[in-house]
C-alpha positions as CSV (number, residue, x, y, z in Angstrom):
1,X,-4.4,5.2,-16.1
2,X,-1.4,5.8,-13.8
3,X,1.4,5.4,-16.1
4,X,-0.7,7.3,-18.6
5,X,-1.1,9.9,-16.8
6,X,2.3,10.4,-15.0
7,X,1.2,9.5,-11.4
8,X,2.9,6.4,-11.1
9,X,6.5,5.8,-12.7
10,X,7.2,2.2,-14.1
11,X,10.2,0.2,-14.6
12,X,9.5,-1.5,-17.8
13,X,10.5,-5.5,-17.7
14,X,10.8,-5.8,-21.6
15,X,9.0,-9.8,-23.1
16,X,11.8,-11.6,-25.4
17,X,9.7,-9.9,-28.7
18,X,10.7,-6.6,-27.8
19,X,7.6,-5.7,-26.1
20,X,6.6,-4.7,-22.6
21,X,6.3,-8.0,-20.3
22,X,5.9,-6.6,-17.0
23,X,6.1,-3.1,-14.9
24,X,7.1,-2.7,-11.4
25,X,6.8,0.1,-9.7
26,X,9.5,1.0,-7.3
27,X,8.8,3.2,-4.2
28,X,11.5,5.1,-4.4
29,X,10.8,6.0,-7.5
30,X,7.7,7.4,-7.2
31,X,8.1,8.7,-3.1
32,X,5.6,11.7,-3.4
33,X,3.0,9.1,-4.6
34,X,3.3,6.2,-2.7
35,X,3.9,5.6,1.3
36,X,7.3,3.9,2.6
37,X,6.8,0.2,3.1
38,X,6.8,0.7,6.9
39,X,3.7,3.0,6.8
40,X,1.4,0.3,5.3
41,X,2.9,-2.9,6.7
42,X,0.7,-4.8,8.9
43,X,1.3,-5.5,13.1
44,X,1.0,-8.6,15.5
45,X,-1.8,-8.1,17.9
46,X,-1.6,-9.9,20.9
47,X,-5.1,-11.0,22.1
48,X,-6.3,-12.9,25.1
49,X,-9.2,-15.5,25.4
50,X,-10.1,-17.6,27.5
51,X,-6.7,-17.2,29.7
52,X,-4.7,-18.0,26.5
53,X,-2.9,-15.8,24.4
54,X,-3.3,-15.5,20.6
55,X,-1.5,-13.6,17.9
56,X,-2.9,-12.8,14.9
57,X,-2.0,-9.7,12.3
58,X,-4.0,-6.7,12.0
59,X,-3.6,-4.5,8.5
60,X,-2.0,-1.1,9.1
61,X,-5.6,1.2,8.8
62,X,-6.7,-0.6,12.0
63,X,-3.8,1.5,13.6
64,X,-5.0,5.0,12.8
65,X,-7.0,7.1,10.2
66,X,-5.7,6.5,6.8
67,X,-6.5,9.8,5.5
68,X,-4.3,11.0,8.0
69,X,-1.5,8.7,7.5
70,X,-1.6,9.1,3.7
71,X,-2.0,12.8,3.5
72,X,1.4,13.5,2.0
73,X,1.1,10.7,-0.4
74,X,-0.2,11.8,-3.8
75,X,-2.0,8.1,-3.8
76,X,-4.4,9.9,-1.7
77,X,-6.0,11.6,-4.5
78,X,-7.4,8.1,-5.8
79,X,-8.0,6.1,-3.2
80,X,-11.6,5.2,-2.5
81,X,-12.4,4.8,1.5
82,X,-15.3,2.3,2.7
83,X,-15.7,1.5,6.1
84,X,-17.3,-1.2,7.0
85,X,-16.7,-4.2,9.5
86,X,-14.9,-7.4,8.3
C-alpha cells in the first residue's frame, strides 16, 4: 500500500531470477514521511528501588505526545494511536 501509492520510496534489492528480493526503505529518502532515527530511538531510565539503582529502556512515546512529535512527518496520516498501559 505504501509503495503503491507513493508514500513510502523503496530501494529495490533485486532476487538472482531477476525479480524483487527485498525493499528497504531509507530515511533519507523518504524525509517528509518518516522521522530522523533520533526522534524515535528509545532512552535509559534510571530508576531507584529499594536503595538500588536500576536502568532499564523506555520507548521514545513515553517521552512526550507522539502526535506532537510526528506532526511534520507524513507517517502521521496512517498511524493508528491506542493508549493503553503495558
Amino acid at each position: 500500500m505504501f509503495v503503491k501509492n507513493d508514500i513510502l520510496k523503496p530501494r529495490i534489492v533485486p532476487s538472482a531470477n531477476g525479480g524483487s528480493h527485498a525493499y528497504i526503505f531509507m530515511i533519507r529518502d523518504n524525509k517528509e514521511t518518516l522521522p530522523p532515527k533520533k526522534l524515535v530511538e528509545s532512552k535509559m531510565v534510571k530508576e531507584t528501588k529499594d536503595g538500588k539503582d536500576r536502568y532499564h529502556s523506555e520507548p521514545w512515546y513515553r517521552f512526550g505526545d507522539p502526535q506532537e512529535l510526528l506532526k511534520e512527518y507524513k507517517i502521521l496520516d496512517y498511524l493508528k494511536f491506542t493508549y493503553n498501559k503495558y
